[in-house]
C-alpha positions in Angstrom: 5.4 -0.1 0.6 5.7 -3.5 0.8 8.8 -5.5 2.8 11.0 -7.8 0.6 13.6 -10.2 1.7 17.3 -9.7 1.6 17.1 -12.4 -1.6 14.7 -10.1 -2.6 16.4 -7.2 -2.6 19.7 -9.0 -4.0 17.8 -11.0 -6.7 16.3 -7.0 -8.0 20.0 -5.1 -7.6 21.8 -8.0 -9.4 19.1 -10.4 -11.4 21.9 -12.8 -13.3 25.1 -12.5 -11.2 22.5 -13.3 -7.9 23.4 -17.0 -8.4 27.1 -16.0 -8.0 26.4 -14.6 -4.8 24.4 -17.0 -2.8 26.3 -18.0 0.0 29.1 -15.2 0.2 29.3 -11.9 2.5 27.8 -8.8 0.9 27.9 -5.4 2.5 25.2 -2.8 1.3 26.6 0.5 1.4 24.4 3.6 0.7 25.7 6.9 -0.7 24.2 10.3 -1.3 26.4 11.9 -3.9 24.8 15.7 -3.9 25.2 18.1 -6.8 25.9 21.9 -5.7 22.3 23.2 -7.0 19.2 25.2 -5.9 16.3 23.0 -7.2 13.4 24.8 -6.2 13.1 28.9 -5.8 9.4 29.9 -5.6 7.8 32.8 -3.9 4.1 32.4 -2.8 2.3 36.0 -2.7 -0.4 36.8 -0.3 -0.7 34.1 1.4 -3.7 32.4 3.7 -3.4 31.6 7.0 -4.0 28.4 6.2 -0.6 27.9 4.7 1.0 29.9 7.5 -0.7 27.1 9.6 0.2 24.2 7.4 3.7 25.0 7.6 3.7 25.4 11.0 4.8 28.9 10.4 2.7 29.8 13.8 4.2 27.7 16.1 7.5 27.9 18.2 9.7 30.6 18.6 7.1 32.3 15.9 3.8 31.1 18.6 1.1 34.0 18.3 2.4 35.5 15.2 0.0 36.3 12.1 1.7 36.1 8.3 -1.6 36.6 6.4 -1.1 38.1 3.9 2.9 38.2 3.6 4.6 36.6 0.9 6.8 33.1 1.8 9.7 32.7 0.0 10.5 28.9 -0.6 14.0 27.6 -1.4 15.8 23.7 -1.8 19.3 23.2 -1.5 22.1 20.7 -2.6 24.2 19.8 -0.1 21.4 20.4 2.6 23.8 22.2 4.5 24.4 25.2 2.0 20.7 26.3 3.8 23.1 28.2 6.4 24.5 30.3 4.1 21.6 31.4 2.0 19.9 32.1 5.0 21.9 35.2 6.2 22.5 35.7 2.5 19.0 36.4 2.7 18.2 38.4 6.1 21.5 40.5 5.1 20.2 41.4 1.4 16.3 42.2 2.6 14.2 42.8 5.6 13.0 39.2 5.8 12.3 36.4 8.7 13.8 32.9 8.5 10.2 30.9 9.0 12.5 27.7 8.4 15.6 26.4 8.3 16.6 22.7 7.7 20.1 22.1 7.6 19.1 18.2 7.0 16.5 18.3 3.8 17.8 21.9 2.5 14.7 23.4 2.9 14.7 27.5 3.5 11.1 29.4 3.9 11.2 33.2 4.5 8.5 35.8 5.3 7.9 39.1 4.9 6.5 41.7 2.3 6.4 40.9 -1.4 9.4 43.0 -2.4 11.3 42.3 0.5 11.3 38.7 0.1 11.5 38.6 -3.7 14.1 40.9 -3.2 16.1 38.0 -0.8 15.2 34.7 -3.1 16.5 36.9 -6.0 19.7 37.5 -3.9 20.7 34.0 -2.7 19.8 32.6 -6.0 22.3 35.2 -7.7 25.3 34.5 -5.0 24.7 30.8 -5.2 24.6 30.7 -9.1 27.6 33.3 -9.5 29.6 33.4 -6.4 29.2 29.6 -5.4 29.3 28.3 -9.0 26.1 26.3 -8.0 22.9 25.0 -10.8 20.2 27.4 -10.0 16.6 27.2 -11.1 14.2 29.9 -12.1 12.8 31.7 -9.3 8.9 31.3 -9.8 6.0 33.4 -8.3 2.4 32.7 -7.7 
């Protein structure tokens, strides 16, 4: 992506009142204003090793460990930190491991068998949408 100027940028966000503005103080503020929703429920059933690697599902506390063949469970949350609750939402409704948590972006991957992880993505999805009063998607499977 290109750079652009501060005119630029001012001359795009306000094209007629710019003129008004030349020469004042402006302070750019930016906000994140998060809905309560799960955007993105998908389970992903057997899996290659590639994928595993891809995700760095191999790595770290998880170093010498071989998924091939489990299912990964992938889930996005709004507000990123609602990730901490659907993870033990999850390892307390199914025998499942927490590949990855992001507390930042919202992201959740689990692993385990088919059932077990379905079984955990159906859960979470169900407490967010009726306990939580969050939007939930469709859980998908491929």
């Amino acid at each position: 992506m290109a750079r652009i100027t501060t005119e630029e940028l001012l001359e795009k966000l306000f094209h007629d009142d710019n003129e008004h503005l030349k020469g004042k103080k402006l302070r750019l503020t930016r906000v994140r204003v998060p809905g309560k929703e799960v955007c993105l429920a998908h389970v992903l059933n057997p899996s290659e090793t590639c994928i595993y690697q891809n995700l760095a599902l191999h790595i770290g506390v998880h170093e010498g460990e071989d998924h091939t063949g489990e299912a990964i469970g992938l889930i996005r949350f709004t507000p990123w930190e609602a990730v901490v609750v659907a993870a033990d939402v999850a390892v307390k409704s199914a025998d499942v491991q927490i590949g990855f948590m992001d507390r930042f972006c919202g992201s959740l991957i689990l692993t385990g068998g088919l059932t077990e992880v379905m079984t955990a993505v159906k859960e979470v999805v169900r407490f967010f949408d009726e306990v939580l009063g969050f939007k939930t998607c469709e859980i998908h499977k491929s």
